[in-house]
Structures are given as structure tokens and as C-alpha cells.
N, C-alpha and C positions, 0 to 999 in steps of 0.2 A: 051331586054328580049324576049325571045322566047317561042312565044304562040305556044307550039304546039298542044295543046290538048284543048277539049269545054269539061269544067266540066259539061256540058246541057248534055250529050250522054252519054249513060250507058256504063259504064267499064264490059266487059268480057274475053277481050283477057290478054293474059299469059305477063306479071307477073301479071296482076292485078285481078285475081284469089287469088290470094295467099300471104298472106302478108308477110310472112316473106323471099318470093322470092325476094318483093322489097327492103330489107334490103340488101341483101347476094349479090345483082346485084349494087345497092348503092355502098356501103362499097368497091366493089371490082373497080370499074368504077372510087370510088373519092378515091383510096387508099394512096396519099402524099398529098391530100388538108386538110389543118387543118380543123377538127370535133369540137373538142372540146378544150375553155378554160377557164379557174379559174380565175373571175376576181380578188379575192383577192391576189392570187398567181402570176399570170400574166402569167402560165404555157401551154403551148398548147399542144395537141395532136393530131396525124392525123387521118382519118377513118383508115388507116392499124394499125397505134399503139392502135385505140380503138379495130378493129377486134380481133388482136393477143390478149388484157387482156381478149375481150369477150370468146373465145378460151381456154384461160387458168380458167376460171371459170367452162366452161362444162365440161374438164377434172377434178376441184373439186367435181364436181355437181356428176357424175357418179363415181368416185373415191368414194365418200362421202356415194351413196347407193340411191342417190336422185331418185325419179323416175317419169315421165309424169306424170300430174295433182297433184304432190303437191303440197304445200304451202311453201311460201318462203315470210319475212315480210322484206321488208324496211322503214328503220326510219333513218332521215336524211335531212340536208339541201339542195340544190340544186348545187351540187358537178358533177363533171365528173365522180368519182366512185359512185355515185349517179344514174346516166345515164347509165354508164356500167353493174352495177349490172342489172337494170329493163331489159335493153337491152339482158343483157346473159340469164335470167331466163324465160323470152318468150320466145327467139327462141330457148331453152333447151324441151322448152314443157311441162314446170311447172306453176305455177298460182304466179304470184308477190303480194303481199298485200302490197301499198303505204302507207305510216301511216304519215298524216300529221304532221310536226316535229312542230305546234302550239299545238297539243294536247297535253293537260296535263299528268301527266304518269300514273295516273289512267286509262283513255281512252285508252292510248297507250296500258296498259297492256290487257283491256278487246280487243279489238281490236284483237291484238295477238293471245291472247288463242280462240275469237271465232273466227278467220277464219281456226283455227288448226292447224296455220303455224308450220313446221318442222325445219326451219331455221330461222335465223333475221340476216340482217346485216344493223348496227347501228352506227351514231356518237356515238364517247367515252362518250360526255358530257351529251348526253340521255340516253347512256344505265345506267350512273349513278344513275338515278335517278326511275331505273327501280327494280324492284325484280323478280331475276328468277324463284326465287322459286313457283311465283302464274303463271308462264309460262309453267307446266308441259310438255307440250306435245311438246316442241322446244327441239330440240337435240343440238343444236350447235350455238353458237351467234359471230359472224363476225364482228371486227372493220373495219367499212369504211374508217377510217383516215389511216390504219396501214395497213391493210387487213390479220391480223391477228387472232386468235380464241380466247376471250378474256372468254368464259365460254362454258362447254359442258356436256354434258350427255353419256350414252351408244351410240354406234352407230346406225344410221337409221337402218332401219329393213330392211331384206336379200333383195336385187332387184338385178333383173337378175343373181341370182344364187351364187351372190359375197358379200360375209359378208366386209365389211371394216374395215381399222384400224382406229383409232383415227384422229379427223379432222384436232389434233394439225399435226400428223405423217405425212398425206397427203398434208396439206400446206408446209412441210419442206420441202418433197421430189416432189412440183409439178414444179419446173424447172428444175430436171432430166426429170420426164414423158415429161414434153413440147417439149423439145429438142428431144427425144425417137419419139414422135407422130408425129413431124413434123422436119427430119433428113436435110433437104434442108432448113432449115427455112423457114419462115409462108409468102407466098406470095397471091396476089389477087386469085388465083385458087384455096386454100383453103379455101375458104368462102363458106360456102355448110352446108343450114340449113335446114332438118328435112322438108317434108311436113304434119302437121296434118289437121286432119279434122276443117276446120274452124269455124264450130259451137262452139268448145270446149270453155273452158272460158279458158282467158289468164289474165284476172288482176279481181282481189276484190278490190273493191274503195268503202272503206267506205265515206257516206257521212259525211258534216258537216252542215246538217240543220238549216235551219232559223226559224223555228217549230217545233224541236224533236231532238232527240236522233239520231247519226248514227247508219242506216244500211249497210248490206254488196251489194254493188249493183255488180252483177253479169256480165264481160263486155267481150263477145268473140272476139276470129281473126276476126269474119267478123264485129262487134263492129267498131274495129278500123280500120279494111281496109276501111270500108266507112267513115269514115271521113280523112284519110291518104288520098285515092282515088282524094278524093273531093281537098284536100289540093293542094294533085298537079295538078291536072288537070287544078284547078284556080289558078295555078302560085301565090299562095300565097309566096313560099321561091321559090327559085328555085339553080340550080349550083351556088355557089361562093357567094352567098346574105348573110347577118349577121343579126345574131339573137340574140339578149339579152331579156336572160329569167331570169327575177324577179319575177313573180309567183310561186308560188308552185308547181311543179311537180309532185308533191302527188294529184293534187287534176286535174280531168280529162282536164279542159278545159287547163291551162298550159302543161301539158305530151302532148295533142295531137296537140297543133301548136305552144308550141314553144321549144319542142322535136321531137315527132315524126314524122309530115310531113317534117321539115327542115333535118333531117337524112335521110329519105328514098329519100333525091333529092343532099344531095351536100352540104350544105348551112356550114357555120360556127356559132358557137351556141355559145356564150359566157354567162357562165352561174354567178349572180351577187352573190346568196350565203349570202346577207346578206339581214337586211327587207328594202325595198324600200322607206326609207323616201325621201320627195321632193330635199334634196339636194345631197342626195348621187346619185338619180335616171336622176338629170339634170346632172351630173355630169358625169356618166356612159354614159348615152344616146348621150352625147358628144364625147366621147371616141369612144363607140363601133360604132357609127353612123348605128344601125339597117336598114335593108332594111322594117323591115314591124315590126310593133309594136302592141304587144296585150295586154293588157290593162281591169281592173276592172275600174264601173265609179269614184270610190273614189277615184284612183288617178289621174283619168284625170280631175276631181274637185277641186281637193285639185291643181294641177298644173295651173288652171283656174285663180284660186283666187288668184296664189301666180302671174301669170306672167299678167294674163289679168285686173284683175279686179282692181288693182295699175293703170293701163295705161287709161280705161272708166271713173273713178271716178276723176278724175283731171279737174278742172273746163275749163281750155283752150279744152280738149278733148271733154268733154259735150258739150260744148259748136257748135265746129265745124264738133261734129254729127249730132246737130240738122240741118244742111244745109245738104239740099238732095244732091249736085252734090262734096262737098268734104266728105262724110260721106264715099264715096268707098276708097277714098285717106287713111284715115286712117283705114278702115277695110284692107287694102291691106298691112300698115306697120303693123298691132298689127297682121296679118295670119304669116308676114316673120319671126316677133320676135317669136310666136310660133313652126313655122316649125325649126328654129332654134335652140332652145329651146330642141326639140326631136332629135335632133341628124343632121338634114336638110337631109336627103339622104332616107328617107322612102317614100312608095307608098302609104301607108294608116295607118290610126289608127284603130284597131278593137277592139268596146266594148263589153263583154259581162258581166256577172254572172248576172248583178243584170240591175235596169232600169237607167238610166243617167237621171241626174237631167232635169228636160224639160226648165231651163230657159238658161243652158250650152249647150247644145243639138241648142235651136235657135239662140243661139248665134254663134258656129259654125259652123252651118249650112249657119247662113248671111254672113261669113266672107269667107265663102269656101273652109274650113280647109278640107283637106280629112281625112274624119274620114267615119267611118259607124258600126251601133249597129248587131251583132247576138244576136241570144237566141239558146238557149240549155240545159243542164241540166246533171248529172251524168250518169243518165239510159240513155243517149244517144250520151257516148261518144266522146264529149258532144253532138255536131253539129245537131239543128234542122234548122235552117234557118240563111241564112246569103244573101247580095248584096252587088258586089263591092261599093267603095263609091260613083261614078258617076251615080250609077242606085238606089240606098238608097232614098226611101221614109221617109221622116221626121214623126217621131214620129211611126214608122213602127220599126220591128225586123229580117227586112230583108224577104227574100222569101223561103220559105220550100224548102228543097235540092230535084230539081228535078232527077227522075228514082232514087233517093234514099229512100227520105220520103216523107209521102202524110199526111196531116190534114183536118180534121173537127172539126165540132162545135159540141158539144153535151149541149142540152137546149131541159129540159123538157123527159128525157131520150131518145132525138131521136137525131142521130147522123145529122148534116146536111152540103151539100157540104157549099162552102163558100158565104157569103155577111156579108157585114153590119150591116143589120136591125136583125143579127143571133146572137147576142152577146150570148155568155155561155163560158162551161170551153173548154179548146185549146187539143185538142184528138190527139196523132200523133203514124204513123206506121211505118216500115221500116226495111231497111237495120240496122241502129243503133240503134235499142229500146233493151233492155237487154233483158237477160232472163229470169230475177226477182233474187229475194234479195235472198244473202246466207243462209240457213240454216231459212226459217221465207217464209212459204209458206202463210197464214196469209196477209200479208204487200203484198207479191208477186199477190195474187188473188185482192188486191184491186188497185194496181196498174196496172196489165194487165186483160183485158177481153178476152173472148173467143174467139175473133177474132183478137187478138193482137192488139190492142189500146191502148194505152199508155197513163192514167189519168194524164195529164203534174201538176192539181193543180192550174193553171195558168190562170186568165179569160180573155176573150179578144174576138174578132172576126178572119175574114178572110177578103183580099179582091176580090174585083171582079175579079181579076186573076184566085180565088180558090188560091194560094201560098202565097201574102204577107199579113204577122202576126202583126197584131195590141194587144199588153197588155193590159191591165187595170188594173188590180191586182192578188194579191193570191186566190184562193179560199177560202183558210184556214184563214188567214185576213179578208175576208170580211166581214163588219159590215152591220146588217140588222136595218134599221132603226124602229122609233117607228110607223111612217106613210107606213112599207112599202117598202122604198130606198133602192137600193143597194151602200152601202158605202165604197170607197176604200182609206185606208188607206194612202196608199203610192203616193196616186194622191192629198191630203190635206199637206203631208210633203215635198213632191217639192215646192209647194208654201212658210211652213213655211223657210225650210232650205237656203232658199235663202232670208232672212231678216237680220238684223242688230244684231248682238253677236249671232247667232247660227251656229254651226257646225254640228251638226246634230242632228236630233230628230225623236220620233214616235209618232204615234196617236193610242188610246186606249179609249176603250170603258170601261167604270165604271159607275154603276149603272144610265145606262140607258142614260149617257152623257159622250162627247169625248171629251177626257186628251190630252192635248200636251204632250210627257218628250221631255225637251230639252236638249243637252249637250251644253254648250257655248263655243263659240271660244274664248279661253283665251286668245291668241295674239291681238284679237280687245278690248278685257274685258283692260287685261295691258294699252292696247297703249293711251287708253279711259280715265285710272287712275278710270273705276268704283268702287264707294262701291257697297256693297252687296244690297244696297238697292234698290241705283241706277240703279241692273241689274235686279233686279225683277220688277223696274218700268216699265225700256225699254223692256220685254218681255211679261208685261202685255200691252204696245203699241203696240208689233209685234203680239197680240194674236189681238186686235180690227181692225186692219189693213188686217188680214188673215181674219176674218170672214165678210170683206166688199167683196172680190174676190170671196167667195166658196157658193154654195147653202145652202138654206138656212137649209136642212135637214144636212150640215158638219158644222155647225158652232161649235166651241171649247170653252169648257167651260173654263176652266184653264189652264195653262200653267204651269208644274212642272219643276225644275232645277234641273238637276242630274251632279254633282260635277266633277267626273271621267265619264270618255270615256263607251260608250255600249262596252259590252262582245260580237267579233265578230267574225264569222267562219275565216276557213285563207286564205280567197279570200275576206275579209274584209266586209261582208255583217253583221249586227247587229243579234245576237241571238234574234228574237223578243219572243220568245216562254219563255223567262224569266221575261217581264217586263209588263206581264199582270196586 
């Protein structure tokens, strides 16, 4: 791999100005190296066959009446015309709106009508289940399966002087224009994309909050050129490397590394398109053998348990862990069968949305898996802090992107550089902080302050670097004790969710005392043959067990059993905002 560039040193020179230069220079550089393919299909295409479809969309786009800073919805699984579409609609110079394809269609439809989108292009089996009719202000809805017009309205309104015809008209007749516009056929020196002002917003990413309702978060060119930037620079993809994207694309931390930096370098992106259960994803990961893998901790959890925690729990293994000088002997087979496991050909595992359990986190950290956690967030496209895995502080969030973003602490409303003994909420500035939320100046003023600070919500410290970010919890979680304490929720459920029948759980405050809910893992609940009584006994054991480890200000009164699985955003973090 060829390091050629220190993501430590500020990007100014040309392309890296401008982001959709480094697309247009991409695309033309990798134009016969496959871009993109369907794993279900098994279908490939190249950057020149994706350039040409992106090509034929902005002659719809202008044909159509479309014009700089509208609105354009996509809904949809994670497809190649999936990627093409977002891809044609930025560098056309209009605003993409993602609409994650877990939202229900209620969602989906407010979503829609509030970013004002003009357009939608849709799986068939979503737009189903949609009604146009509460979509007033959309002219034209686009099957992404077909790439056909499957419902329309009057045409957009006059742009640049040319009334259009019908968007049926114009899709019929858009491979005479293609042909018309590009008489030599479409070669790498037609790749020539538009310079706008980079401040502009290019995507609305509504959230999917852990605490509330989505809003529209507002994300410009320069949004993503610092995190694309940062991408390449740290050789995260590079020419020729493969990427298997099982996240959501809808939702920013997937779209920006395991789309958008591996395009703007070369990479091959195989995209899975279906939901990532453990067997379909070891199975894939075999397949594609990814250069670099990014990853929610749920499912590097959920692959913990199914690969590792079978192999520790075996008496012959316990057993010849406990000897200090073979205990590496088997950490060294149980890392091969994981690396394995991912595909064997990746540089590192990267976690982010949410916190990685802390007893999976030491365990991989003992065995010397390369792994390493960022943090981020939507308003920041995502990337707040990230470290290769070799320089990754345990129990750390990686180190704030230097000459990009800078953080502080703010505690007792005084902003302050970094230490330890500084604990409050995690403030950060930069190159990627939005602009603030669509249409909702409200949310936007309590989210950025005067001097662009960025209320992440997030508690935690700094270290003595000033750059690397230690968590602790939500702000908006944090339980205030009856003595006083500051009580963190999700530092009491690492300890429980790693006990005996649980898959996951919360902690909640109820009249003045903290509730377990636990979901139980039915595969251990089966394999057990527990009754129901029996599992209420074993989690009134894991509740006295849990309140011998935790202070004494966290100890848990009860433990509730919840049947079905928590209701989760689509980056798999639990809706806690429901189970108050």
C-alpha cells in the first residue's frame, strides 16, 4: 500500500478543494476497474459504466426542469442504482435526501414532504406501501429497480427558461439525447463536474435518534470533503482494495466510508443489499474478503459470541488460560479463527455509532485483533475522531481529526482545553459540523453556539494530548442520583449484557430507583430448556451478581423481561426514548 499522503497535514492543494473534483478525477483515472457490485446479483460495473449511468441521469435531471439546490429523496436498499442515483444528484448540484429504507412509511412519507423533495427514486416494494397523495409537493417518483416513472404530477416548474415534457416522455427519449450529447461515445474526458460553492448543502440526513424524533441535519461539500479528505489521506480504501457495505447508506457513517471515500480512490465496493444477519455476513465476508471493514458494535458482538465465546467457555480452554506462558498460544489461535472469520485479508476493523461492549473491546484488545473504535455523529458527517488500530487507546474513541476538528470540554458553562480531572459534555468544531437542521432554527440554536461549537450530547473527557476522547455516556441518559451521582446508564449495561441469558438490555430510572429491561437470548434460553420461571430466577441471579461490581449509588432494583427484541434505529442502536 502506498502511503502517499499524512492525513496529520492540512489538505489545500487542488483537487482537495473541491470535492466533486475528486470524483470526476477518480471515475476517469479507475474507468475499466470494477466500482461497483450486487451481491445478490452478482452483477458488476465499472467506474466508466457507473460514470456513463451518472451522465444519463443529469441529462434527466435538466431535461426534467430540475434545478441547483433541490430536493431529490431516495428510498431504497443498498443497490448500485442506489449509489448512482446519490452520486448523480451531488454532483448535478441538487440536495439528495437518504431516507433510511427501515423507516416505517409513515416516517418515510413525513420525511419526504418535509425536506420538500421534488423528486423520489424508490424501491417498488417501498413505494408500495407509500401514498402519493400525502406527497404533494413531489412531481415525479422514479423506480430504482426499473429506472422507470412509476407516478407523476405536472412538470417541475420553468428552470432555465425550458418548460419540459412529461418525465414519462423524457425517460423514453433519454438514449437518443445520450447518444446526441456524447456523439463519440462517453470516454474518461467526459467526466467534468460543475464547480459549486462548497459551503452549499449537498445531502439532508435525517436522523434516526436514540432519544427523539428525526431531524433534517443539514450536511455541505465541505461536510464531506473532510471526511473523504481524511479517508484518503489515511489510506483507509485505497486503488484496487474491497469493500463490503452492509450498513445503510442512508445513514451518514456507511455513505461516507463505505461509499464515499472507497469511490473517490479506486476501491471495489460490493454492496450486500440484504440485513446483515451473522450467517449471511460470515458468509459474505468470505466471499468479498474486504480490505478494511466498518462495522456497528452489535455486530461485532453478536460475531463475538457466535465465534469466540463457544471457543473460552470449553473447560480444556479455561482451563489452559489460566497458565500464564500458554494463555498466548491460544489467544494467538482464537485471533486466526477470527481474522478468518472476516474475510482474513482486512487491515483493521472499525467501530463506531454506538459504544462496544467493554468486556468484547478487552478481550480483543488481549488477543490483538486489529480492531479500533471512532466516534462521530450525523452533524458531523460523521467523523469526529478516529486512530489507526496500532496507536488506538483502550477504552478511548480515537483522537479528534487533526487541522480538521478541535474539542473541548464544557463543564459549569466554561468551555475548557482537555484533561481528565475536566469531565463534562464533548463540544467539537470544524471542518464537518453542519450547518444546523432543515427547516427547525429552534434545534439548530441549541445544537450550535455562537461560535460554532457543536453540543455533541455526549459526556466524557479529553486526554492529555488535548485530542484523544474518552465517553462515558449520553447527556440526555444521564441519571442524577438521589445522593448527588452522576449515573450512567450504558456503563451499568455493559456489565449486565454480558451475563448469563441476556442479549441486551437498558437501565432506567423509575420512581427514584434503577430498572433493568432485559431482552433475553433465546438461543441460550432453548439450548437451557428454561421455563419461564426458571429464567426469571437466573436474571434475578444476574441482577445480585451486577449489584456486587457497580457502586453503590448504581445498584438495580429489578430486572424486567421484555419478550421481543428493543425497537432499533437502522445502525442497530436501541430507541431508548421509548422505554422510559
Amino acid at each position: 500500500m502506498d502511503q502517499k499522503y499524512n492525513f496529520e497535514e492540512p489538505f489545500n492543494e487542488y483537487p482537495y478543494t473541491d470535492l466533486l473534483s475528486i470524483y470526476a478525477h477518480s471515475f476517469a483515472d479507475n474507468f475499466s476497474l470494477p466500482a461497483l457490485t450486487d451481491y445478490i446479483t452478482g452483477k458488476t460495473m465499472s467506474y466508466g459504466d457507473m460514470a456513463r449511468r451518472i451522465a444519463r441521469l443529469h441529462l434527466f435531471f435538466e431535461a426534467s426542469g430540475l434545478c441547483e439546490g433541490d430536493k431529490v429523496a431516495l428510498f431504497g436498499k443498498n443497490t448500485p442504482n442506489w449509489v448512482i442515483t446519490f452520486m448523480a444528484v451531488v454532483s448535478y448540484g441538487a440536495v439528495i435526501v437518504p431516507v433510511l429504507h427501515d423507516f416505517n412509511a409513515a416516517d418515510a412519507q413525513n420525511i419526504i414532504a418535509h425536506s420538500d423533495a421534488l423528486m423520489l427514486f424508490v424501491s417498488d416494494g417501498l413505494f408500495q406501501g407509500l401514498d402519493f397523495d400525502k406527497m404533494p409537493q413531489l412531481r415525479a417518483v422514479i423506480s430504482l429497480d426499473s429506472r422507470t416513472v412509476i407516478a407523476e404530477r405536472e412538470p417541475l416548474r420553468e428552470c432555465n427558461k425550458r418548460h419540459p415534457a412529461s418525465h414519462k416522455s423524457i425517460v423514453t427519449g433519454l438514449t437518443r439525447q445520450f447518444r446526441k450529447s456524447y456523439p463519440n461515445g462517453f470516454s474518461p474526458a467526459d467526466i467534468k463536474y460543475k464547480h459549486f460553492d462548497q459551503s452549499q448543502t449537498a445531502v439532508l440526513n435525517y436522523t434516526s435518534g436514540t432519544t427523539g424524533f428525526s431531524k433534517g441535519v443539514m450536511l455541505s461539500l465541505d461536510n464531506l470533503r473532510g471526511n473523504v479528505v481524511f479517508g484518503i489521506r489515511s489510506n483507509l480504501h485505497y486503488q484496487g482494495s474491497r469493500a463490503l457495505s452492509f450498513l445503510p447508506l442512508a445513514h451518514a457513517y456507511g455513505c461516507a466510508f463505505d461509499m464515499l471515500v472507497p469511490l473517490a480512490v479506486g476501491s471495489h465496493v460490493t454492496l450486500l443489499g440484504k440485513t446483515p444477519t451473522p450467517m449471511l455476513l460470515l458468509k459474505a465476508l468470505r466471499q468479498v474478503r474486504p480490505s478494511l471493514i466498518i462495522c456497528v458494535p452489535l455486530i461485532l458482538e453478536k460475531l463475538y459470541r457466535k465465534i469466540v465465546v463457544p471457543q473460552i467457555t470449553k473447560k480444556p480452554i479455561r482451563w489452559v488460560l489460566a497458565v500464564p506462558y500458554l494463555e498466548k498460544a491460544v489467544y494467538s489461535i482464537i485471533r486466526s479463527k477470527l481474522v478468518d472469520a472476516f474475510g482474513g485479508a482486512f487491515e483493521e476493523v472499525i467501530v463506531g455509532g454506538a459504544a462496544l461492549n467493554s468486556e468484547v473491546e478487552e478481550f480483543l484488545y488481549r488477543i490483538k485483533f486489529p480492531f479500533t473504535v471512532g466516534y462521530g455523529m450525523t452533524e458531523c458527517a460523521p467523523l469526529i475522531s478516529y486512530s489507526p488500530w496500532r496507536r488506538f487507546k483502550r477504552t478511548s474513541a480515537g483522537r479528534c481529526l487533526k487541522n480538521i476538528m478541535e474539542v473541548k470540554i464544557l463543564q459549569d458553562n466554561t468551555l475548557s482545553s482537555a484533561s481528565e480531572h475536566r469531565q463534562g459534555e464533548i463540544m467539537v468544531r470544524g471542518l464537518n459540523v453542519t450547518k444546523g437542521y432543515y427547516k427547525n432554527p429552534e434545534a439548530t440554536a441549541a445544537l450550535l453556539d455562537e461560535d460554532g461549537w457543536l453540543h455533541t450530547g455526549d459526556m466524557g473527557w479529553v486526554g492529555d494530548d488535548n485530542r484523544t476522547i474518552y465517553i462515558r455516556g449520553r447527556y440526555k441518559t444521564m441519571i442524577l442520583s438521589a445522593n448527588g451521582q452522576n449515573i450512567y446508564p450504558e456503563e451499568i449495561e455493559a456489565k449486565l449484557s454480558n451475563m448469563p441469558y441476556v442479549s441486551e438490555c437498558l437501565v432506567v430510572e423509575r420512581d427514584g430507583r434503577l430498572v433493568a429491561i432485559c431482552h433475553p437470548d433465546n438461543d441460550e434460553v432453548t439450548r437451557d430448556n428454561l421455563t419461564d420461571s426458571q429464567l426469571i430466577e437466573a436474571m434475578e441471579a444476574n441482577r445480585k451478581s451486577l449489584n456486587k461490581i457497580v457502586a453503590s449509588y448504581e445498584q438495580v432494583s429489578a430486572i424486567e423481561i421484555l419478550p421481543e427484541e428493543f425497537e432499533k434505529t437502522p445502525k442497530r442502536s436501541i430507541r431508548r426514548f421509548l422505554y422510559k
